[in-house]
N, C-alpha and C positions, 0 to 999 in steps of 0.2 A: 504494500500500500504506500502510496507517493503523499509523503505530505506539505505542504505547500508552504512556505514560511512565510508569515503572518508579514503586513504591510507594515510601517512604522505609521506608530498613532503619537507619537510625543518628537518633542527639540532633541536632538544628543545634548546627555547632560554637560558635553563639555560648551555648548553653545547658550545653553540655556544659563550656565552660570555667566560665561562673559556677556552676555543680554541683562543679568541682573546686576552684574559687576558696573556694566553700564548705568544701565538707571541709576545707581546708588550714585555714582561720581556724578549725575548730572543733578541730581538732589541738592547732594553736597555743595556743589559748585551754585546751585541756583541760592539755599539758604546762607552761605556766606556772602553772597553779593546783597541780599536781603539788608546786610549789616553794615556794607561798606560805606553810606553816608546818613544811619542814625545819628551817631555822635554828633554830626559835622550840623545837620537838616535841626536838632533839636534845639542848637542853642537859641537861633536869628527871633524864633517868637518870645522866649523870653528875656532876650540880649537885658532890656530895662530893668529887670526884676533883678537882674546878676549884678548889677551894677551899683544896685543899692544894695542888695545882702553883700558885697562883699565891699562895698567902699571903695569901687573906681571909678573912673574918668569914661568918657568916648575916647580917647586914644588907648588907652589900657582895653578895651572892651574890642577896638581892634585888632589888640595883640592878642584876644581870643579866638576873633573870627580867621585869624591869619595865619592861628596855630595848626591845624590841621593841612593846613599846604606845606609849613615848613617841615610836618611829622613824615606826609606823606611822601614828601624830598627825600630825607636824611632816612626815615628808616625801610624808604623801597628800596634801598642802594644795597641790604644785606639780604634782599631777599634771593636773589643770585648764589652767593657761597653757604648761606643755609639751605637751599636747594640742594646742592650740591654734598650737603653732610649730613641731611638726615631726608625722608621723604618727603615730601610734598604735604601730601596729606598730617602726617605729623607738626610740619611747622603751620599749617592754616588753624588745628585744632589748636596747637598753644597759642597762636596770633589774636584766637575768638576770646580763649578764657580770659590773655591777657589783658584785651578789649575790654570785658566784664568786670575783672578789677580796675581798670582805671575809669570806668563810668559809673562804678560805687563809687569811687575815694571822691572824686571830683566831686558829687552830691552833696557829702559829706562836711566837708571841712569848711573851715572860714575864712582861712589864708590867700592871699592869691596866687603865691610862688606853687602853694601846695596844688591850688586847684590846676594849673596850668600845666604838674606833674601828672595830677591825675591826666586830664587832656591828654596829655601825650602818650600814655599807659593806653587809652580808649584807639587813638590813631595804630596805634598796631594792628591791628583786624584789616583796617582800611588799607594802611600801607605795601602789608606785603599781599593781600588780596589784590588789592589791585595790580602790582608786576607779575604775579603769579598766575591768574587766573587765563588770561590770555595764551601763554606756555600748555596751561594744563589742556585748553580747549584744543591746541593745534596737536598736543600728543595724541587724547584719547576719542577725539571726534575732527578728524583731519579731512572728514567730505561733509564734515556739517558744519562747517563755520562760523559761517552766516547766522544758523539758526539757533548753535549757542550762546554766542556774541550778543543775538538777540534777547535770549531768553535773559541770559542774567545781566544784561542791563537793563530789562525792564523790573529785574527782583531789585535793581538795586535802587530804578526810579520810585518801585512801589513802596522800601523802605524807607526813602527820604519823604515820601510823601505821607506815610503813616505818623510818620516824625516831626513835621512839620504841621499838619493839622490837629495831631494829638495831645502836643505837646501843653498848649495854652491852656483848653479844655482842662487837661491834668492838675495843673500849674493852681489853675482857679478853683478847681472841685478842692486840691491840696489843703487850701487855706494859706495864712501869711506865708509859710517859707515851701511854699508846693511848687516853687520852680526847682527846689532839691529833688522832689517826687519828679518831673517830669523829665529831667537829668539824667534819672539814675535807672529807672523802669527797662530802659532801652538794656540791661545788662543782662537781663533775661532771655533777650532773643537769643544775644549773644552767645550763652552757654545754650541755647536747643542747638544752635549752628553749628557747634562742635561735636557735637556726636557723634554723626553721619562721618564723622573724617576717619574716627576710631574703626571702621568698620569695611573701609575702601580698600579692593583689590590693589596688589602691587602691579603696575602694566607691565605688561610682557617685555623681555630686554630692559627693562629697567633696574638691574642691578646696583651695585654699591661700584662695582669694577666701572662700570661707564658713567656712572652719574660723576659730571664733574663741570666746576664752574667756568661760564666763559667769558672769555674778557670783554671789555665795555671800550676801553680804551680805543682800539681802530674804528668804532664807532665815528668818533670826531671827525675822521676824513670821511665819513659817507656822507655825501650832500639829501639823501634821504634821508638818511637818520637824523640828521640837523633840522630839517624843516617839519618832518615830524615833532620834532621836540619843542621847536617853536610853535607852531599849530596846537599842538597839545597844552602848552603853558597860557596862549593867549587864551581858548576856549575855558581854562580852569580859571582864569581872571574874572572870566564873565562868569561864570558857575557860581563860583564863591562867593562872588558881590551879591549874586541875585539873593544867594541862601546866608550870608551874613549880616545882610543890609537892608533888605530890599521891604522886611518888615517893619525894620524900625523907620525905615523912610514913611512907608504909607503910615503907622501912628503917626508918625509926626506932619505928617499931611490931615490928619485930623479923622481917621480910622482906629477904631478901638482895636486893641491887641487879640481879643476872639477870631475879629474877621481881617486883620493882618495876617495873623498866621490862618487862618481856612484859605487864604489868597495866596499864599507862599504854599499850601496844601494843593490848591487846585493846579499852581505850577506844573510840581512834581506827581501828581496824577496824570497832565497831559503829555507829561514828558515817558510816562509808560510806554502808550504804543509809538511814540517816533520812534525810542528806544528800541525796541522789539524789532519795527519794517528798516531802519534806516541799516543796519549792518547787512540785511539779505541784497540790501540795494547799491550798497557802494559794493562788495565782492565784484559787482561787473562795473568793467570801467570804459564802458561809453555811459553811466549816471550817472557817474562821481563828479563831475562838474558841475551840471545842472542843479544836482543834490546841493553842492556847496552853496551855490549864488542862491539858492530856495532859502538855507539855513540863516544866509547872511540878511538877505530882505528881513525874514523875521525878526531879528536882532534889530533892525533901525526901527523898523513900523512899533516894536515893542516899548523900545528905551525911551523913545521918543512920544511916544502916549504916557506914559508912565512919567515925564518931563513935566510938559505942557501940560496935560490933564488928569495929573493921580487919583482923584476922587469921581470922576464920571469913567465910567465903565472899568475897573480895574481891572477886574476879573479878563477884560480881554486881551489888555495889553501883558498880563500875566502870562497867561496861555498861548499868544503870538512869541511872546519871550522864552517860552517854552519849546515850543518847535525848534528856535531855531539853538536851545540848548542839545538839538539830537546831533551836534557837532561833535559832543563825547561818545557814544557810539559810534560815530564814524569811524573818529579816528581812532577807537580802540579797533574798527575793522580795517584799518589800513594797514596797523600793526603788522594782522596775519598774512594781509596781501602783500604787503613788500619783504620780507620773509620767507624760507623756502621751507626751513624745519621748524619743528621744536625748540632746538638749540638756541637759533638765531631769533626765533619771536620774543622766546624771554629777555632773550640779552635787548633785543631792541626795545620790548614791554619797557624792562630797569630803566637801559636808557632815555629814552621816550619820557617816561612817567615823571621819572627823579630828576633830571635836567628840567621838564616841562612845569615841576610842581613848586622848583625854585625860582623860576620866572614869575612865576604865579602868586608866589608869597609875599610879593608888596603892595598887590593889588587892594584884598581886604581893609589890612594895616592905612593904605594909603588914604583909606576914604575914611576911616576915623578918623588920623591928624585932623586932614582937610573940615573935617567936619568941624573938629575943636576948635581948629584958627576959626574957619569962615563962618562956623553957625549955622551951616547949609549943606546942601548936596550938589551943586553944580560942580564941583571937581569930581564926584562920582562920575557923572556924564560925561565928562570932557573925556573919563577916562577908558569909558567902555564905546566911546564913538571912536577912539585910539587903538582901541583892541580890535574891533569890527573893519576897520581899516587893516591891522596886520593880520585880522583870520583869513580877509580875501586872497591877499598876495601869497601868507605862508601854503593856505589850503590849496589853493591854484597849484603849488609849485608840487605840492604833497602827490596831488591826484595823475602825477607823471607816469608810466609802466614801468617803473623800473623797482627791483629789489636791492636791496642792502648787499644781499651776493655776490651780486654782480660787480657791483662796486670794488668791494674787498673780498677778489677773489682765495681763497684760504684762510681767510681769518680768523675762524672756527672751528674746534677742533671735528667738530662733526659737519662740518661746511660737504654736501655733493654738488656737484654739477649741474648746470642749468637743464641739461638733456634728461636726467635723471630725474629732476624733481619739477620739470613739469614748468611752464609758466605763467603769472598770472590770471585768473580766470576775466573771462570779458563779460 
């Protein structure tokens, strides 16, 4: 008697766990980005309330909003040789917790030197998430780009947005010192965010023998890598003004801090879906231009409502200002487009990020001073219709075909050939 070997009714198990290994990383990766601008999104609605519980100035209250660019600078620069000595996943889960501790302490204390330690304790999560996250999407989803670029910059638009419209609400249910409660609340995300990382497959070939750090330095001759970094630093100028400043401008345009911060909320709610479509959309580059000069119109039509007329219609000049914030997604997808590997996205991520976030770091700052001298906001504007001016030129030059490889042919120790790794997608 013949008997006939049954069909296959299930995945082979070895497929079915790399599919679950999958999802888990893209979890992970989604709830970390969740976190990368609570810290940052929470403080701009209560900027006023910090300023009296801790006995500073508007220029000191700049050195807050300006903290998290300087963190994100100085501590994306280790996230490279920590890569390189322990996992990936390892250094994101202790990046979360360490986040967690410094948005307790920061709550907490009465000090400024202390609060500003916490601050920076909180900017960890953000910092090496952010050099990091880009690397990990080109290792372990290298034909989904686009779509995870999308995804966790919309997690991370949806946690600045929960942050920003939460935060006030918190603040005022709290009682007198409940901008500590709206501070500190955000540390909880942070430790769920870490979980997922304890629990991430090791990727295949990714050993302890090959994991090794790559240099930054040849960087400076890539004229891509350079204008990336500028486009990245001008775009985080504008970011951080809108989310450091942008609430305490409209109170002080004569809106109460509830619907200041619901206004800086609705921002980052509409800055979701740009976030999500705009990286599916520059990976091809006959869009990348048009995309840019879309982003840049936004930016004027916004700044410039928000000028002239803060109190009649804010919500829209918010939401125009927000479109044309999908500048940060962008250019976290240009990243992976000018790029051939893994190796070289991260190194260019660090680069990129931590040159771009030092540019960026007198922007905030800047508009305090100015504020204390003049009393006003009109050097705010002066300065983000200066930024909108060098995103055109830097983004123009950005959106060229060319990769960093190409440039510095060997520079990496895992650097292949243009033949090999394929070029650019259109």
């Amino acid at each position: 008697m013949t008997r006939t070997a049954p069909l296959p009714t299930s995945t082979p198990p070895a497929a079915a766990d790399r599919r679950r290994g999958l999802v888990l990383v893209a979890v992970a990766i989604v709830l970390t980005a969740t976190n990368l601008r609570t810290a940052v999104a929470s403080v701009g609605p209560v900027l006023q309330e910090l300023e009296r519980g801790l006995g500073v100035s508007s220029a000191a209250a700049g050195v807050v909003t300006t903290m998290p660019v300087v963190c994100f600078a100085a501590i994306g620069f280790a996230g490279p040789p920590l890569a390189a000595r322990f996992r990936d996943a390892h250094v994101l889960a202790g990046a979360l917790l360490t986040m967690a501790a410094g948005l307790v302490l920061r709550a907490v204390v009465d000090s400024f030197p202390l609060f500003l330690a916490g601050t920076a304790l909180a900017m960890v999560g953000g910092a090496l998430g952010n050099v990091l996250l880009p690397g990990l999407v080109k290792r372990w989803f290298p034909e989904r780009t686009g779509l995870l670029v999308g995804a966790y910059s919309a997690a991370m638009a949806i946690g600045g947005a929960v942050a920003a419209t939460a935060t006030a609400p918190i603040a005022a249910a709290a009682g007198p010192e409940g901008w500590r409660w709206a501070l500190g609340v955000w540390a909880v995300l942070a430790l769920l965010a870490a979980l997922p990382w304890a629990f991430t497959p090791h990727h295949a070939g990714a050993s302890r023998g090959n994991h090794r750090a790559v240099r930054l330095g040849p960087l400076w001759r890539s004229p891509t890598a350079l204008v990336l970094a500028l486009f990245f630093g001008l775009q985080a100028t504008q970011a951080y003004v809108v989310m450091g400043w942008s609430a305490q401008y409209l109170r002080d345009a004569g809106l109460s801090a509830a619907t200041a911060g619901l206004l800086l909320g609705i921002n980052s709610v509409v800055v979701v879906p740009v976030n999500a479509v705009a990286p599916a959309l520059t990976v091809r580059q006959r869009l990348q231009r048009p995309l840019l000069l879309g982003f840049m119109a936004c930016y004027v039509v916004g700044w410039g409502g928000l000028w002239l007329a803060p109190r009649s219609v804010p919500w829209l000049w918010m939401s125009i200002l927000a479109l044309g914030m999908g500048t940060f997604s962008m250019v976290l997808a240009l990243i992976g487009v000018r790029a051939r590997t893994p190796e070289t996205t991260a190194a260019l991520s660090t680069f990129t990020q931590g040159w771009g976030y030092v540019l960026a770091a007198a922007g905030p700052l800047l508009v305090g001073v100015l504020r204390d001298v003049t009393g006003g906001y009109t050097g705010m504007f002066w300065l983000v219709a200066a930024t909108t001016v060098g995103l055109t030129v830097t983004g123009w030059l950005a959106t060229r075909p060319r990769t960093v490889d190409d440039e510095l042919p060997g520079w990496s120790p895992a650097a292949v050939s243009p033949a090999a790794a394929g070029s650019p997608r259109d």
